[in-house]
C-alpha positions in Angstrom: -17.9 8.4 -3.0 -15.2 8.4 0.2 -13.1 5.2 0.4 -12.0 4.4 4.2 -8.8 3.1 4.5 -8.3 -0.9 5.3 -8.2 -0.7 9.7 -10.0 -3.6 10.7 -10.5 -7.4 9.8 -13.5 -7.3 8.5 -11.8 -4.8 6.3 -9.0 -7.4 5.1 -11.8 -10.1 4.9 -13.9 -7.6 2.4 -10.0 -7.3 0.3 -9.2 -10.7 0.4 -12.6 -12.2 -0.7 -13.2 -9.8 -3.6 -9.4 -10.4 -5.0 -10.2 -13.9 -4.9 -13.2 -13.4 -6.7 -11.7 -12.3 -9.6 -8.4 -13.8 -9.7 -10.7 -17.3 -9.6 -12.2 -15.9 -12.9 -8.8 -14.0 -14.0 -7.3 -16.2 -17.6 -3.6 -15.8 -16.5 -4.0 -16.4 -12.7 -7.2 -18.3 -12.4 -5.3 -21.4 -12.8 -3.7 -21.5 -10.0 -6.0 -20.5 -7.4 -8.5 -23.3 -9.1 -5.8 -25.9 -9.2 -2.9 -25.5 -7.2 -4.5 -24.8 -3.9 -3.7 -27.4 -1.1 -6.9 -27.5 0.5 -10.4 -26.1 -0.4 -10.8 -22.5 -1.1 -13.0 -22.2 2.1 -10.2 -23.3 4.0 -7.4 -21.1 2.6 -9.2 -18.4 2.5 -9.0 -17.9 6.5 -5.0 -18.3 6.1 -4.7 -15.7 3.6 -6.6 -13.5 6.5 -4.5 -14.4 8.7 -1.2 -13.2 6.4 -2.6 -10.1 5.7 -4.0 -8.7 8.9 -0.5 -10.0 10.0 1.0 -8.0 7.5 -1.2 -4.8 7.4 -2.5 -4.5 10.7 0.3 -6.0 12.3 -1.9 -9.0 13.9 0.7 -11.6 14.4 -1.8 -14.2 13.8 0.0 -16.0 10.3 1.6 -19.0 10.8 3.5 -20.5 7.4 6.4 -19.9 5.2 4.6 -18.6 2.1 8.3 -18.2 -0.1 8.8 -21.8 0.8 4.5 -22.8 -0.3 5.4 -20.8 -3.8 8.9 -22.3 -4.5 6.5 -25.6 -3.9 3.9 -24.6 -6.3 6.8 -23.1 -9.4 7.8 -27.1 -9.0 4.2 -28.2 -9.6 3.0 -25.7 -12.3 5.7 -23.4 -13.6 5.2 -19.5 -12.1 6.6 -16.7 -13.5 7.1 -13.0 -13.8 3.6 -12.6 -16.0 1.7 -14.4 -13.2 3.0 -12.3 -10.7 2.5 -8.9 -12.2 -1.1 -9.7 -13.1 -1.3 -10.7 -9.3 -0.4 -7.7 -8.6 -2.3 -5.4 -10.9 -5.1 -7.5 -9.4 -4.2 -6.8 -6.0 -4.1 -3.1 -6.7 -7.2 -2.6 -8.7 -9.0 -4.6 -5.9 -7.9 -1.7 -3.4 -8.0 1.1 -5.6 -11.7 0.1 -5.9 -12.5 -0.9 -2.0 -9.7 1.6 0.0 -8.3 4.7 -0.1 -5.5 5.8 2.7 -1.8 5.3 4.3 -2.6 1.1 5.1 -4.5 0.7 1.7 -1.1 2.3 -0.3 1.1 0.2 1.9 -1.2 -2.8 1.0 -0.1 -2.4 -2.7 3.7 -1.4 -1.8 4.3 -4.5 0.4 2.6 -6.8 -2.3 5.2 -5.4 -4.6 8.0 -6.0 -2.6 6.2 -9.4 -2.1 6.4 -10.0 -6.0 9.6 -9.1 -6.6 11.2 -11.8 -3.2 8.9 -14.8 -4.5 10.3 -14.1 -8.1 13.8 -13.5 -6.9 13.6 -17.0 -4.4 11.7 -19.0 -7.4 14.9 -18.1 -10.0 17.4 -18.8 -6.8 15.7 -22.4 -6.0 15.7 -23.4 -9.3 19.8 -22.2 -9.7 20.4 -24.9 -6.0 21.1 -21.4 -4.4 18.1 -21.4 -2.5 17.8 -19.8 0.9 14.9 -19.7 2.8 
């Protein structure tokens, strides 16, 4: 079977959806998704669209400060360097199995970079170092 590389919206839609479909079920990360999430999933769901199309397709259409929404959440139920990595492994498997191309590799190399800030600004705001 030939994966197509992530180029549209409906492509990030199809990502976003099935990574949420199984970290809602995942035992590590499940949690927070369940729990932690402002609003309704029906209603975050079209912001985490808008981050990644922003991100990957360069759509401009995100407006938040998600370092600031996860130094929020570390206060409320404590994150740390296992959630993230299973995050990621998450993030990755879900593309590995849906994408294959330049956008789909750059999907798993910014979420990685993406890890490694939010961990870095969750130590820093808990040392009263914290920059935004």
């Amino acid at each position: 079977m030939h994966l197509s590389d992530i180029s549209t919206e409906n492509d990030v839609i199809l990502l976003v959806n099935t990574f949420y479909k199984h970290a809602l079920s995942d035992t590590i990360i499940g949690v927070f998704f369940k729990n932690h999430i402002s609003s309704s999933l029906e209603e975050h769901l079209p912001t985490m669209y808008d981050f990644w199309n922003s991100v990957l397709l360069s759509k401009g259409s995100y407006k938040g400060n998600p370092i600031l929404t996860h130094v929020n959440l570390n206060k409320v139920k404590k994150l740390e360097k296992i959630h993230f990595e299973r995050w990621l492994q998450l993030w990755n498997s879900t593309i590995d199995k849906l994408f294959a191309g330049q956008i789909a590799e750059q999907a798993k190399e910014k979420a990685s970079l993406m890890k490694d800030l939010m961990l870095y600004k969750i130590q820093s705001s808990q040392s009263g170092n914290f920059i935004q």
